[in-house]
KOLGU-4560 file (N, C-alpha, C; in nm, 3 decimals, padded with zeros to 5 digits):
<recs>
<n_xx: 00.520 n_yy: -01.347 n_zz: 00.525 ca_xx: 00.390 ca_yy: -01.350 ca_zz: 00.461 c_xx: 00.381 c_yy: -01.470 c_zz: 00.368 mol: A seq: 1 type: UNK>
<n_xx: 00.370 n_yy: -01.616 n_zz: 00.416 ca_xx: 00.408 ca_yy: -01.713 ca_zz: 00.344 c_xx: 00.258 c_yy: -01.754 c_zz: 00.387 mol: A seq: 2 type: UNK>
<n_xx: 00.159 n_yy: -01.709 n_zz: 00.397 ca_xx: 00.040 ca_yy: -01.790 ca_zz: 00.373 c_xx: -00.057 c_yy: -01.756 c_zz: 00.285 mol: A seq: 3 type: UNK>
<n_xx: -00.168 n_yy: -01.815 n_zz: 00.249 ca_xx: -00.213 ca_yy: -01.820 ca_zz: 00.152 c_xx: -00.295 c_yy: -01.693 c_zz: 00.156 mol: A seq: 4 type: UNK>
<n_xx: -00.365 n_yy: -01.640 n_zz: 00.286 ca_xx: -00.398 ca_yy: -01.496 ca_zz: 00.302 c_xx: -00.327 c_yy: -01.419 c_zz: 00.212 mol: A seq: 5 type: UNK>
<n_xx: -00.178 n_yy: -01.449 n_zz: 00.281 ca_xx: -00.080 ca_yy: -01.324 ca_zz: 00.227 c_xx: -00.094 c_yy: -01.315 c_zz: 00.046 mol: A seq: 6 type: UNK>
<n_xx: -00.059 n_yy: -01.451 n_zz: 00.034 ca_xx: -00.054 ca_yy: -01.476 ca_zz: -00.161 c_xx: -00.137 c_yy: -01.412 c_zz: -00.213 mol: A seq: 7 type: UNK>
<n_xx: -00.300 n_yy: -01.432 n_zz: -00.136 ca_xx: -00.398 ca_yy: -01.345 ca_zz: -00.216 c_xx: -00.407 c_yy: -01.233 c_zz: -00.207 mol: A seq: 8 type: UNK>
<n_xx: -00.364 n_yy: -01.155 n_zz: -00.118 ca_xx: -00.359 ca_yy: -01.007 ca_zz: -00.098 c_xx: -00.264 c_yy: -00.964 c_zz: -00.177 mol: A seq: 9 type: UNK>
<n_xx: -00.137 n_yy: -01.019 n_zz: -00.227 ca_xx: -00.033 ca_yy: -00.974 ca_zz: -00.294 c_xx: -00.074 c_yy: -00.990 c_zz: -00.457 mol: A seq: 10 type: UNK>
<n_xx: -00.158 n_yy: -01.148 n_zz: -00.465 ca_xx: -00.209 ca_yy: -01.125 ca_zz: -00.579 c_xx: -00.340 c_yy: -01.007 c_zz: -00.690 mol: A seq: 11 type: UNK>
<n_xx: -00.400 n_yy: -00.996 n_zz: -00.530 ca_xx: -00.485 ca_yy: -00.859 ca_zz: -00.578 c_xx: -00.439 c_yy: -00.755 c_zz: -00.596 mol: A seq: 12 type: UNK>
<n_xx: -00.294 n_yy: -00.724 n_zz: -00.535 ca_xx: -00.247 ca_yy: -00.560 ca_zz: -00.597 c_xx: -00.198 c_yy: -00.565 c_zz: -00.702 mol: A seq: 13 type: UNK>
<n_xx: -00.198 n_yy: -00.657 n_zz: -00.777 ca_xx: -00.180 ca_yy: -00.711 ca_zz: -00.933 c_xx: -00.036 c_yy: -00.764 c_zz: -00.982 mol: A seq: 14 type: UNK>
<n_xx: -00.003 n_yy: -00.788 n_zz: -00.877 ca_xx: 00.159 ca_yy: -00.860 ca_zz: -00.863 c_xx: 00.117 c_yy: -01.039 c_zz: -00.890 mol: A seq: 15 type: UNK>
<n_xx: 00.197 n_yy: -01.114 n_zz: -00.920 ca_xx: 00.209 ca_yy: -01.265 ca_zz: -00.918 c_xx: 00.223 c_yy: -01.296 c_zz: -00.821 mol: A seq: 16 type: UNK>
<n_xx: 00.194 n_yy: -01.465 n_zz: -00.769 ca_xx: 00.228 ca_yy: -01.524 ca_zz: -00.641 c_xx: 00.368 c_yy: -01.558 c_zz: -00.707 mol: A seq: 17 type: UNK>
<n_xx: 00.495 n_yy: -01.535 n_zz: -00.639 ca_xx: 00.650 ca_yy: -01.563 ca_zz: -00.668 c_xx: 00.667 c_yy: -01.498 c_zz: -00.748 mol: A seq: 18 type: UNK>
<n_xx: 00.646 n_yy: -01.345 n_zz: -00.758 ca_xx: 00.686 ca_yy: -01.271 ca_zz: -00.834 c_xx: 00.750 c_yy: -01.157 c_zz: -00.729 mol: A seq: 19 type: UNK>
<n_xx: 00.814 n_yy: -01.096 n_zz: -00.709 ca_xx: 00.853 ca_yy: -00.978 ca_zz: -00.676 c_xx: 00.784 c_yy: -00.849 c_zz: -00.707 mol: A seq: 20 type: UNK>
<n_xx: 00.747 n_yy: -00.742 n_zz: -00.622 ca_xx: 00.654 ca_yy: -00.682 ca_zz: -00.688 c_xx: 00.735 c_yy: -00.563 c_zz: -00.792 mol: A seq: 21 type: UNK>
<n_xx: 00.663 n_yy: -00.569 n_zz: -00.838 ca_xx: 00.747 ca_yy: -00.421 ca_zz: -00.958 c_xx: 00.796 c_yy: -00.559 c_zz: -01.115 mol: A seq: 22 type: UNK>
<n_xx: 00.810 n_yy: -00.673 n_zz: -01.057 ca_xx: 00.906 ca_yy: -00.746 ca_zz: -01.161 c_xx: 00.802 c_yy: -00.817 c_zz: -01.283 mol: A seq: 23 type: UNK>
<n_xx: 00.860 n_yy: -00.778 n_zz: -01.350 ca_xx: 00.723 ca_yy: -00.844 ca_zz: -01.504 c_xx: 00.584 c_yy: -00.826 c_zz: -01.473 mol: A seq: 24 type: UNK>
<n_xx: 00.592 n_yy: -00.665 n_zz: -01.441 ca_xx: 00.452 ca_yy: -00.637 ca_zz: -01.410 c_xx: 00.336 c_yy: -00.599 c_zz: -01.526 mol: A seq: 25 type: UNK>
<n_xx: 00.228 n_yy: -00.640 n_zz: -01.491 ca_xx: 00.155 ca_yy: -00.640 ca_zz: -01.631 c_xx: 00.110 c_yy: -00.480 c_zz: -01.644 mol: A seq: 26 type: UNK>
<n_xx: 00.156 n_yy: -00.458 n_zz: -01.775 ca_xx: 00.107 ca_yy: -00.279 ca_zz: -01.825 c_xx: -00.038 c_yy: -00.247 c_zz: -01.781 mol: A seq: 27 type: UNK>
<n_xx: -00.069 n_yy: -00.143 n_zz: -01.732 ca_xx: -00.239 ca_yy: -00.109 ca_zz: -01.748 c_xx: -00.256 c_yy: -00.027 c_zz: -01.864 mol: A seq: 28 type: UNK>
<n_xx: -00.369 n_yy: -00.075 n_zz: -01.950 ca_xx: -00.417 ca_yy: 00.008 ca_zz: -02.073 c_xx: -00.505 c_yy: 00.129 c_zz: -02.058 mol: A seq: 29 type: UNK>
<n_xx: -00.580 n_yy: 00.091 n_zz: -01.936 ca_xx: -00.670 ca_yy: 00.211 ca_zz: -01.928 c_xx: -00.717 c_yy: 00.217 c_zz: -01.782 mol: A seq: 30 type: UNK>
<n_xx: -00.731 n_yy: 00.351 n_zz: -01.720 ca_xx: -00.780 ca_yy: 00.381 ca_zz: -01.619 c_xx: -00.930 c_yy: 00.439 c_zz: -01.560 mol: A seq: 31 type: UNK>
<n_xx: -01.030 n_yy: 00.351 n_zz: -01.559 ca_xx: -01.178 ca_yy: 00.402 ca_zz: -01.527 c_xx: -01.205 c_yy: 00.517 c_zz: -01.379 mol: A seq: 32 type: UNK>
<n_xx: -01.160 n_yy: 00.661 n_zz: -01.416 ca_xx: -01.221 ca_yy: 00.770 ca_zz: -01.393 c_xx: -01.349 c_yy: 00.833 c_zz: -01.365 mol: A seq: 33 type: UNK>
<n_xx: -01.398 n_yy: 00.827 n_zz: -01.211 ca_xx: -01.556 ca_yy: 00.894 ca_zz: -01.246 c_xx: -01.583 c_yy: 01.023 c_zz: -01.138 mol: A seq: 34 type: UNK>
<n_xx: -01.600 n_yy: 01.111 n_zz: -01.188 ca_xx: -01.609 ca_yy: 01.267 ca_zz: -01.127 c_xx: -01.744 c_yy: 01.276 c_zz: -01.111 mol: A seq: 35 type: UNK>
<n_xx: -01.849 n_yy: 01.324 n_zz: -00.978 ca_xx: -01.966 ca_yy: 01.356 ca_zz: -01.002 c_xx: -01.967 c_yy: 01.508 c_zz: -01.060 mol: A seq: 36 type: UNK>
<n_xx: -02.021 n_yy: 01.558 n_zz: -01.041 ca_xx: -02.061 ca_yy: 01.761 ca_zz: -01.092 c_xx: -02.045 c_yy: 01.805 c_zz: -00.940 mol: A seq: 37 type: UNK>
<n_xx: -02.024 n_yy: 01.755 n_zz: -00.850 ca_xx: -02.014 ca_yy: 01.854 ca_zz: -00.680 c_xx: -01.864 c_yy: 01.810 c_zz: -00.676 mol: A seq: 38 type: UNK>
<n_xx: -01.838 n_yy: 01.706 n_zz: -00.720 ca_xx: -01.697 ca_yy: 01.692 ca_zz: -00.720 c_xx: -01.590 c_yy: 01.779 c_zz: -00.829 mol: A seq: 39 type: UNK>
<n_xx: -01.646 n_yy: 01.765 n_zz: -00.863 ca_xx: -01.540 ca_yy: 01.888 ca_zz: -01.004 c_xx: -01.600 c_yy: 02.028 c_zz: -00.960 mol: A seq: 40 type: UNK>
<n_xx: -01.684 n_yy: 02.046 n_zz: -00.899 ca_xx: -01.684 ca_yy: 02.191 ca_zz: -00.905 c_xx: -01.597 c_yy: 02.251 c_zz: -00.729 mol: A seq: 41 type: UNK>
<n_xx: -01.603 n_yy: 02.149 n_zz: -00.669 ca_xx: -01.511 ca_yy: 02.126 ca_zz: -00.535 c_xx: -01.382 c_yy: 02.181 c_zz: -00.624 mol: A seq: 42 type: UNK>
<n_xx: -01.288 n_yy: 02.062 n_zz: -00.705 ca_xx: -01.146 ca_yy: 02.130 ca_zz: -00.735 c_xx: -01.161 c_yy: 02.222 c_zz: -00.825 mol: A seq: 43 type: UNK>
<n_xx: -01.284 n_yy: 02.257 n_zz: -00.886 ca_xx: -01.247 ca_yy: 02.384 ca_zz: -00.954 c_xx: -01.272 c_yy: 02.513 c_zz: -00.867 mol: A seq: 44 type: UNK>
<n_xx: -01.313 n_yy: 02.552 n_zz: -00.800 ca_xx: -01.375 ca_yy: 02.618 ca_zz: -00.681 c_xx: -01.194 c_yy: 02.630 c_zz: -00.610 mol: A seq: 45 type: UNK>
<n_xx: -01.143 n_yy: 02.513 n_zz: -00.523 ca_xx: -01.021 ca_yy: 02.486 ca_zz: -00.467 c_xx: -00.906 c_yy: 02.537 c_zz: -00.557 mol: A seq: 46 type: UNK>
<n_xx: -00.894 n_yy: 02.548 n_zz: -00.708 ca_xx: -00.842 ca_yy: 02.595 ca_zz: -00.766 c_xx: -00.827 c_yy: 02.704 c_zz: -00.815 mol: A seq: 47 type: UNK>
<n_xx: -00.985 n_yy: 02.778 n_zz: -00.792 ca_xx: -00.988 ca_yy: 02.947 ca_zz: -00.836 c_xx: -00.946 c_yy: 03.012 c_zz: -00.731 mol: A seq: 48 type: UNK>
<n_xx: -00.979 n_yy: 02.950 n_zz: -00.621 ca_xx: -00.945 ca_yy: 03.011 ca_zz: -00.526 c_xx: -00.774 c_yy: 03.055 c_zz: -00.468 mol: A seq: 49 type: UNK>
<n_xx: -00.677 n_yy: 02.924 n_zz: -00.498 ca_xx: -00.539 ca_yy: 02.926 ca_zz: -00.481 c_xx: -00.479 c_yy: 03.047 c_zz: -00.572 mol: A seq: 50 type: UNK>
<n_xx: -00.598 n_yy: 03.061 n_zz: -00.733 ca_xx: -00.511 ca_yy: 03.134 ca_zz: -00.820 c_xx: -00.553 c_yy: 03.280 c_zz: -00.769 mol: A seq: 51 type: UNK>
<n_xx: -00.681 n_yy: 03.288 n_zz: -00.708 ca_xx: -00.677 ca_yy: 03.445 ca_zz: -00.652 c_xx: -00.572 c_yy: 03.473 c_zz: -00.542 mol: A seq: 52 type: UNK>
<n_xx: -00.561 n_yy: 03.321 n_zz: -00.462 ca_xx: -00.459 ca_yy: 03.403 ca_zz: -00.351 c_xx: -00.364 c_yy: 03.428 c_zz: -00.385 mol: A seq: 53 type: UNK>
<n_xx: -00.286 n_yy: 03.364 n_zz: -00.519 ca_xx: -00.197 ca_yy: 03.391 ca_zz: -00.587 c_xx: -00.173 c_yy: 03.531 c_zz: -00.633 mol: A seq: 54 type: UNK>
<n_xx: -00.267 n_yy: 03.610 n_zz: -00.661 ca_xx: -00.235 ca_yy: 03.677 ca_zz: -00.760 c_xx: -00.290 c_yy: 03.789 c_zz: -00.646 mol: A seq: 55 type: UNK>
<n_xx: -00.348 n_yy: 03.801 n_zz: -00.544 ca_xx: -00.368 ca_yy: 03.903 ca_zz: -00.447 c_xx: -00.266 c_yy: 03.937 c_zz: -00.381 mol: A seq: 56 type: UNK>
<n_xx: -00.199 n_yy: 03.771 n_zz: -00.305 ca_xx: -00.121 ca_yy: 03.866 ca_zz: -00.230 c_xx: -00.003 c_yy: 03.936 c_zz: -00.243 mol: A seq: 57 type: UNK>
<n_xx: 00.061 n_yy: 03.913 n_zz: -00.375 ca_xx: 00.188 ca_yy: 04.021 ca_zz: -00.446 c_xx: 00.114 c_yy: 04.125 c_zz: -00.509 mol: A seq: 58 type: UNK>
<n_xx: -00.012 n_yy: 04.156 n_zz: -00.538 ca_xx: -00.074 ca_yy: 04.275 ca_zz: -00.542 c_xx: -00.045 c_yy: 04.359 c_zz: -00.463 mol: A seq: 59 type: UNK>
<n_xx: -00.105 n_yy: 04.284 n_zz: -00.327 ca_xx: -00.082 ca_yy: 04.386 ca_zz: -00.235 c_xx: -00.010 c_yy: 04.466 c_zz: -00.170 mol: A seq: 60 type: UNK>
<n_xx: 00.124 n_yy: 04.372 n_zz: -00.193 ca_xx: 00.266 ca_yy: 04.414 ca_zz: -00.221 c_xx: 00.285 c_yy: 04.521 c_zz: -00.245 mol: A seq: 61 type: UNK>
<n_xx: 00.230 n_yy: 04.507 n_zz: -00.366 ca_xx: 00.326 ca_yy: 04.620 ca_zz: -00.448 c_xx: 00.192 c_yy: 04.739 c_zz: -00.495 mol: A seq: 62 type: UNK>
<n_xx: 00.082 n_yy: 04.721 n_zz: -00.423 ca_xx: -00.018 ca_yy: 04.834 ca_zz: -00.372 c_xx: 00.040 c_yy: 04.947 c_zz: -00.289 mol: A seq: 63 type: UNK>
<n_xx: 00.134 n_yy: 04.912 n_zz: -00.201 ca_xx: 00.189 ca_yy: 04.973 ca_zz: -00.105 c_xx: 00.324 c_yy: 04.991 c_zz: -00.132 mol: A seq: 64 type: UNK>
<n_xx: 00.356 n_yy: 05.008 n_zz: -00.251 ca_xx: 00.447 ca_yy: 05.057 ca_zz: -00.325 c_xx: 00.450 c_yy: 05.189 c_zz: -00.382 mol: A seq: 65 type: UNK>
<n_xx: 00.551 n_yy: 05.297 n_zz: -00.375 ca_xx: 00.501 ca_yy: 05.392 ca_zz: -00.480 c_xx: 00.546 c_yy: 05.366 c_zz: -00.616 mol: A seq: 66 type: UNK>
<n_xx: 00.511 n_yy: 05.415 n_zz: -00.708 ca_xx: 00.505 ca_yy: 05.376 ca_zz: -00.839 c_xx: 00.679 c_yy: 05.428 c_zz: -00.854 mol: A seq: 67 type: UNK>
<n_xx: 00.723 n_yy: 05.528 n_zz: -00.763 ca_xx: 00.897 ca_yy: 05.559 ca_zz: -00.825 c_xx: 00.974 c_yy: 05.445 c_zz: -00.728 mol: A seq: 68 type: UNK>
<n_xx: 00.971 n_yy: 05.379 n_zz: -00.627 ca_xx: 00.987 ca_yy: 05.251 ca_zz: -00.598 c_xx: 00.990 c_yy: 05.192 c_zz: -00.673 mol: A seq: 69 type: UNK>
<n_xx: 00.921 n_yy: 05.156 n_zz: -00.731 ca_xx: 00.881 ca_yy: 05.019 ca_zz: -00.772 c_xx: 00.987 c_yy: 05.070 c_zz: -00.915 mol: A seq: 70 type: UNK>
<n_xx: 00.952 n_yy: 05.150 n_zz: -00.991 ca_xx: 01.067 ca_yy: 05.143 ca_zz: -01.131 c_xx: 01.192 c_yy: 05.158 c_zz: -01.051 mol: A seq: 71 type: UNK>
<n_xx: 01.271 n_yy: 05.256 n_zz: -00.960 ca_xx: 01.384 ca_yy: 05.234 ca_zz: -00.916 c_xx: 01.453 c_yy: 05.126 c_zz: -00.840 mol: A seq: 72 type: UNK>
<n_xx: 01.339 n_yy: 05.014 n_zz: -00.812 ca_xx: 01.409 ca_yy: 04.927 ca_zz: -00.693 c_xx: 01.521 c_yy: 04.844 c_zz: -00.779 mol: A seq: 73 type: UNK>
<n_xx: 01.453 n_yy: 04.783 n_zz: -00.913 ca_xx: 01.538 ca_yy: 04.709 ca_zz: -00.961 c_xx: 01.702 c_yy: 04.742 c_zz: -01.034 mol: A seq: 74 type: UNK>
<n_xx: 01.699 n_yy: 04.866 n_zz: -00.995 ca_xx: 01.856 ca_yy: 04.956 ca_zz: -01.044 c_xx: 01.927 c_yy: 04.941 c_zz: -00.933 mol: A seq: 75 type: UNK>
</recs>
């Protein structure tokens, strides 16, 4: 990748031309973040949802447990 294509493509991922990438790389101070309202309510939605399946399906578990099971199993 010794042409000048290449240089500029390497220079846009914010590396130097003759730099190695990763090597005396310049710090970023800040990262510009933008969420619409259908988008956040997408991972919040995606997220209520994982914590119900979470919490249903060892319910159900132990729904079908009898209650003297369930205190004796761990003896």
């Amino acid at each position: 990748m010794g042409t000048a294509a290449a240089r500029q493509h390497r220079h846009r991922r914010g590396t130097h031309p003759g730099r190695a990438a990763g090597e005396n790389a310049d710090p970023i101070d800040a990262i510009e973040v933008r969420m619409d309202p259908a988008a956040l309510a997408t991972v919040g939605g995606v997220g209520l949802g994982i914590a119900l399946l979470a919490t249903a399906v060892p319910a159900t578990a132990v729904t079908r447990l009898s209650p003297r099971a369930i205190l004796t199993k761990g003896s």
